[in-house]
N, C-alpha and C positions, 0 to 999 in steps of 0.2 A: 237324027236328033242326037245331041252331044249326050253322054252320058255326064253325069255331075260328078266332081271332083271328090274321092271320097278319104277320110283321115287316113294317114298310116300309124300314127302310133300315138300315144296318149299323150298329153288328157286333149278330151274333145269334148263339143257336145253335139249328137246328132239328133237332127229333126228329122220324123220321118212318123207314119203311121206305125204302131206300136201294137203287138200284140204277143201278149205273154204266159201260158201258165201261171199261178199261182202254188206257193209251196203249202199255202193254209190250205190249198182249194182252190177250186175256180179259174178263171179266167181274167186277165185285165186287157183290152183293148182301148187305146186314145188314138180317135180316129188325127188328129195333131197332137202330138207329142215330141219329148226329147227326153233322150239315155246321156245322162251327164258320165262319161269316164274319168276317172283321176290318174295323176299321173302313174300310178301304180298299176294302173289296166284294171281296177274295179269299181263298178257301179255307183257310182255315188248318191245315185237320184236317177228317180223319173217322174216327169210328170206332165202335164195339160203343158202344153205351150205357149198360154197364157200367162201361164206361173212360173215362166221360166224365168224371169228378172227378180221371182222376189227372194229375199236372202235364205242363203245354204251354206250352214256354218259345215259341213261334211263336205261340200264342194266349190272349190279345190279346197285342200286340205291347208291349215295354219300353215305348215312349210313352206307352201307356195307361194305364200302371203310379202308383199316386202313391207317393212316397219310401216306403221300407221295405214294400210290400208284395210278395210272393210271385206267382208265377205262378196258386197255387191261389185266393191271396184275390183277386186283381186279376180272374180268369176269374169268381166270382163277381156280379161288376159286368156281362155280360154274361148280356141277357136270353136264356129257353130260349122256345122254342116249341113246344107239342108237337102236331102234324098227325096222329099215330095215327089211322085206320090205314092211311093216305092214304102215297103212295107218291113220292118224292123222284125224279127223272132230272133228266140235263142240258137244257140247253135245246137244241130243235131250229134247225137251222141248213136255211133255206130258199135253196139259190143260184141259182132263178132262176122271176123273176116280173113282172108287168106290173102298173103299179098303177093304172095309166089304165082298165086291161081290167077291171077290178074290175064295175061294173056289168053287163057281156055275161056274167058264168061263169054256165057251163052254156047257153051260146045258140050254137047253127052244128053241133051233133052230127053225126060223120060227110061234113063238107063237107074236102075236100083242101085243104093249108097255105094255097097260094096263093089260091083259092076264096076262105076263110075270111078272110082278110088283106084282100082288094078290097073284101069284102060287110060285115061287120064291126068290122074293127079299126083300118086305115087311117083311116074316117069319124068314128070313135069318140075317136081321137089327136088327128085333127084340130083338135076343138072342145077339146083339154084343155087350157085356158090358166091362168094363174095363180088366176083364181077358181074353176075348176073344181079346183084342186087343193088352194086352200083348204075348202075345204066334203070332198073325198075323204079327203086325207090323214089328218087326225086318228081319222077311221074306219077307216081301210085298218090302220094303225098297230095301233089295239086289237085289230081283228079277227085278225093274229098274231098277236099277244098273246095273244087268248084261245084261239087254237089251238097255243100251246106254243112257237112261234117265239121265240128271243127275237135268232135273226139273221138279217133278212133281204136279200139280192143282190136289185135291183128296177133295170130300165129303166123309167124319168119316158117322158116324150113329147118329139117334139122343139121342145119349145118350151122357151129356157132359162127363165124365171121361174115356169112350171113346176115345171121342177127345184128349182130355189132353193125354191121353198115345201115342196115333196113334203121334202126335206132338213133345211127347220126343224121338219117336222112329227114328224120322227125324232128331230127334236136335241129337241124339247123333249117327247117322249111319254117316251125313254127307250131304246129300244130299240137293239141295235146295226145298223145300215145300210149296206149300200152303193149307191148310188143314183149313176145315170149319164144325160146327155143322149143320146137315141137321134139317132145321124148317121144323117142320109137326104138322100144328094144325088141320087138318081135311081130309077129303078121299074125292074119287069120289063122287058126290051126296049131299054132308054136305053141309048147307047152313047156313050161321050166317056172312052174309053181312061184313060190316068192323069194327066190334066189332073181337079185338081178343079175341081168349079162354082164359082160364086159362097155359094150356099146352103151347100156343102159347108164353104167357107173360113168362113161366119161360125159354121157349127155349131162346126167344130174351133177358133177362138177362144174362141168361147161357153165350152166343155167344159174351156179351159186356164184361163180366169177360177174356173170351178167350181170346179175342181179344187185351187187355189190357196185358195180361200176355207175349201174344204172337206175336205179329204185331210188326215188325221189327225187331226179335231178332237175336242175330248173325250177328249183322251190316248189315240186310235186308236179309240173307238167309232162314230166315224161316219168314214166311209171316199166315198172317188170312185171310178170307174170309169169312161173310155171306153168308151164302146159302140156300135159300129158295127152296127146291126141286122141286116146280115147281108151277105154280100158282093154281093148283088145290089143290094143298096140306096145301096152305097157302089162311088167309081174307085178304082182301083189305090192313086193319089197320096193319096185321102183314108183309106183304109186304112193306109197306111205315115205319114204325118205322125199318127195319131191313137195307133198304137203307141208310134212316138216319144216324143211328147207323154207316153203314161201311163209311158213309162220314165223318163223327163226328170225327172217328176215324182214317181215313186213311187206311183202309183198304180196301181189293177185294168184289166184289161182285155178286157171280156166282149162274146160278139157268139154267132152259131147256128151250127151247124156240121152238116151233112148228116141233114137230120129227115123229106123230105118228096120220095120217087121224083120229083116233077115240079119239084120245086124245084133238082134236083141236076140235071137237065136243063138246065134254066137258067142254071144255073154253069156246066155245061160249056161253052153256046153264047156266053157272054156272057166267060170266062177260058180262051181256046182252045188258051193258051200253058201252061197250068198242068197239072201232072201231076193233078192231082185237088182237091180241095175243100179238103184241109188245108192243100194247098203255096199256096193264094192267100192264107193267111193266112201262111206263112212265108215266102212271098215280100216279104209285107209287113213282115216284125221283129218278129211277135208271138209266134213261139217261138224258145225258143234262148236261149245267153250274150245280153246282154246287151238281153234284150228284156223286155217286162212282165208281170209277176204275170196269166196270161193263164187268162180262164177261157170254155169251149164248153158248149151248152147244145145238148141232146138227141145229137147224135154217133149215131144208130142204125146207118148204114149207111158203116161204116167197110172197109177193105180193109186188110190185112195190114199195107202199108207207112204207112197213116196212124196203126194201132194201135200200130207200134214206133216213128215218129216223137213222139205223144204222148207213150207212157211215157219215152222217151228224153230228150223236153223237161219235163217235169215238170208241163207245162200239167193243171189240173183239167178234169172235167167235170159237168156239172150233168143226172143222170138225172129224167127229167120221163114218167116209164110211163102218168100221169093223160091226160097229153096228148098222147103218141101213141099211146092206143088212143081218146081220145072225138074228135080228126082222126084218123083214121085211116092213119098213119103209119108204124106197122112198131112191132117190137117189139127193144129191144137186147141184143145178146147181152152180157149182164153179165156171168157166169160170163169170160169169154173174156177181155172188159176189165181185169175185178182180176186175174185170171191173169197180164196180162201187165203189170202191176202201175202203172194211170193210176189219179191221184188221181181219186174220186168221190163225190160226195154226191148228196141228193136236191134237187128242186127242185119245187113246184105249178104253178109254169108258168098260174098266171091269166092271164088266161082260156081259154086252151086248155084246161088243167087247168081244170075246176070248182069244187074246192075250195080252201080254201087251209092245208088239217091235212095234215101229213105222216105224218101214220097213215093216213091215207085213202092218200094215196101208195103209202106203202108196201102197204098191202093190193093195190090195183089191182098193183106190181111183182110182187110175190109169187105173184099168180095167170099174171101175164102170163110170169113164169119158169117155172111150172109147166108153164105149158101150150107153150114153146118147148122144153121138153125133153121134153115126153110124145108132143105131135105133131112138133113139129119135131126132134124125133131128137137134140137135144143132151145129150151123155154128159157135162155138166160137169156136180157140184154145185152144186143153188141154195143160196142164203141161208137159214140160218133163221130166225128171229124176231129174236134176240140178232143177228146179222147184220145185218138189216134198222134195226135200231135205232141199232149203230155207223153204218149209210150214213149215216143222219137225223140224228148228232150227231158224232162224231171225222172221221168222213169227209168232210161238209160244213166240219167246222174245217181238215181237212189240204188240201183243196182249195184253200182261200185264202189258206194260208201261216199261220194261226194254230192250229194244232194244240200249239201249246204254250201258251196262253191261254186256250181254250175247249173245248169238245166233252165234256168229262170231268169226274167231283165229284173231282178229286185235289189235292193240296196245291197252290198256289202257282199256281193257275186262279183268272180270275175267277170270280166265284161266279153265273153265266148257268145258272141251273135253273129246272124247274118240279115245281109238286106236284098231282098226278094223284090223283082219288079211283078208284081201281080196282073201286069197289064196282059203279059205274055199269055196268061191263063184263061183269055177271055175268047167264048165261043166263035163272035166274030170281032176282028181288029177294030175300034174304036166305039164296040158299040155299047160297051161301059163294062163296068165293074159289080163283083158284089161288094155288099156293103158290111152285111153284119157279120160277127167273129168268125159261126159256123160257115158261115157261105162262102169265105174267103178260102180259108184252109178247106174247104170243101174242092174247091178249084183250085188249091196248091195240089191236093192230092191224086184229082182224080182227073185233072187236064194240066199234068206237069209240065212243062218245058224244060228243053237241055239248058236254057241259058238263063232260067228267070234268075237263078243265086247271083246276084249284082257284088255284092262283097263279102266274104266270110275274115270275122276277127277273133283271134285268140289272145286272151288282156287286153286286148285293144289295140292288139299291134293287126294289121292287114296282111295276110294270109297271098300268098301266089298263089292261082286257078290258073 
């Protein structure tokens, strides 16, 4: 069967089963509908496909208009696509991943963080230099692509020309990026207080060049991030100048935050002064007034007062359940988390995670919630599928402070979707489909396919997979 000929680049209008988050709340699914995009790559409209002829003074936009024609005539100059019976979402929002690590996923199963980091990831980094990232990049790039991402949060290696290329290789595939210099002025055990090194001073120069080069470009599609690998890895002084630095500049600011019993051992021995794992990063100026768009990846083994500190600063975090059950890591009490209401999305966490589909993700979360409430005696509600879906798309946008941009098919969003053939997903080949919202994502999630993402778009432009 031919597949259907899908838009490359705006304006369009695509017909296709629809289903979306909502930013008030909820859910919209039209089991017929269409995503009108304007020539600018955002959202103009959605709606019944009934209603798609009747007039939309927001789509196309007057510009597009030639003198004397109407909204109706001028909407007709915009081509339809129709994807029947293929199924329309937002694009997946991935906040945290390793692109170096791309080659190890699925290698170290079951080895503890630390372990894992010495035997394979460290050695792996090492060798990532600019050639290595030309030959990676453009691959790494499609491969979320072709698993629905169309944003992805990614620590480079610390090598800055690395960076720089992993960066061009976003800016020119299309996709939306965040990409950071991983700071590493020193290892498990190293102590030199909050004097930075040498290493450390030219990493945080390196990262303020970057950042300048690259923070905001493409009218915000491609973004910077400071990122201090983890506080073990970074002094006091290069933690606090590298916050700085992303507030100075506007930019993200992402580093790990309590993933790994022996790793939080380490913290404590190594930040003896610090009330606990969070406060060494808000000792440094990375939450609070006047510090940066600050985002933690994994957070499992939090304590009361780092949970209210969080939601309190507004800081996101980036749920990785892929990777801390294949390290064996612990599992986070989610329920607890959104309760006390900290931004969260998901993230694959390559290579720790193995894959790099956020449906995969969420399957592995989903099961790992179950089973914290079933054996571990947690009396909070899990997520249910529509749940799951928001984490992987609104909740990843609100994490990063773009929740009014992205995550959702609503008006006056860029137009970051993808289209899903859900047929893939069905127990036996042709012997139907689910029909309602839950049941559908129910079956993206938990009977994935490698190939169901049919096209992923970023503004509306079509994405290489």
């Amino acid at each position: 069967m031919a597949l259907p000929p899908l838009p490359v680049a705006p304006p369009f209008r695509l017909r296709a089963r629809i289903l979306t988050p909502l930013a008030a709340g909820g859910t919209r699914y039209l089991a017929d509908g269409v995503v009108h995009v304007d020539r600018h790559g955002r959202i103009s409209r959605v709606a019944a496909w009934a209603d798609a002829h009747e007039p939309d003074a927001s789509a196309p936009e007057a510009s597009d208009r030639g003198a004397g024609e109407s909204g109706v005539e001028a909407a007709t100059r915009v081509p339809d696509h129709d994807v029947r019976p293929w199924l329309v979402l937002p694009g997946l929002v991935d906040l945290h991943t390793h692109i170096p690590q791309l080659p190890n996923a699925g290698v170290g199963a079951g080895l503890d963080l630390l372990t894992w980091l010495e035997r394979y990831t460290f050695p792996l980094e090492r060798r990532f230099d600019a050639t290595a990232a030309e030959a990676l990049g453009p691959i790494a790039m499609r491969a979320f692509a072709a698993a629905g991402t169309t944003t992805v949060v990614a620590y480079a290696s610390a090598d800055p020309d690395a960076t720089e290329v992993l960066l061009q290789s976003a800016e020119a595939h299309g996709i939306r990026a965040v990409i950071g210099l991983v700071l590493m002025g020193r290892t498990v055990g190293d102590d030199h207080g909050g004097l930075a090194s040498p290493d450390e001073e030219a990493g945080l120069r390196a990262s303020a060049e970057l950042a300048g080069r690259w923070h905001g470009r493409d009218a915000g599609r491609l973004r910077y991030a400071f990122t201090p690998r983890f506080a073990l890895s970074c002094s006091a002084g290069a933690l606090r100048a590298s916050a700085r630095l992303a507030a100075e500049t506007g930019s993200h600011w992402q580093t790990h935050l309590s993933e790994d019993p022996r790793e939080m051992d380490e913290v404590r021995r190594a930040f003896p002064e610090a009330l606990d794992y969070l406060d060494i990063y808000d000792r440094a100026g990375a939450l609070g007034p006047g510090g940066p768009r600050a985002l933690f990846a994994h957070a499992i083994h939090l304590s009361g007062r780092e949970v209210e500190r969080l939601a309190e600063s507004g800081a996101g975090v980036a749920h990785c359940p892929s990777s801390n059950l294949f390290l064996p890591s612990g599992i986070m009490p989610l329920a607890r988390y959104l309760a006390a209401g900290i931004p969260i999305g998901l993230g694959s966490d390559i290579s720790g995670g193995p894959d790099p589909s956020l449906f995969e993700v969420m399957r592995v979360g989903a099961y790992a919630q179950h089973a914290l409430r079933t054996v571990g005696g947690d009396p909070r509600p899990v997520l249910d599928p529509l749940g799951w879906l928001r984490l992987g798309t609104l909740g990843g946008a609100d994490a990063l402070g773009l929740a009014d941009t992205i995550g959702s098919l609503e008006p006056g969003r860029e137009a970051d979707m993808i289209a899903i053939d859900a047929s893939l997903t069905e127990p036996i080949p042709g012997a139907g489909g689910a029909d309602e919202p839950a049941e559908i994502v129910s079956r993206l999630i938990f009977r994935t396919h490698p190939q169901m993402v049919r096209g992923t778009w970023v503004r509306g432009r079509l994405l290489p997979a």
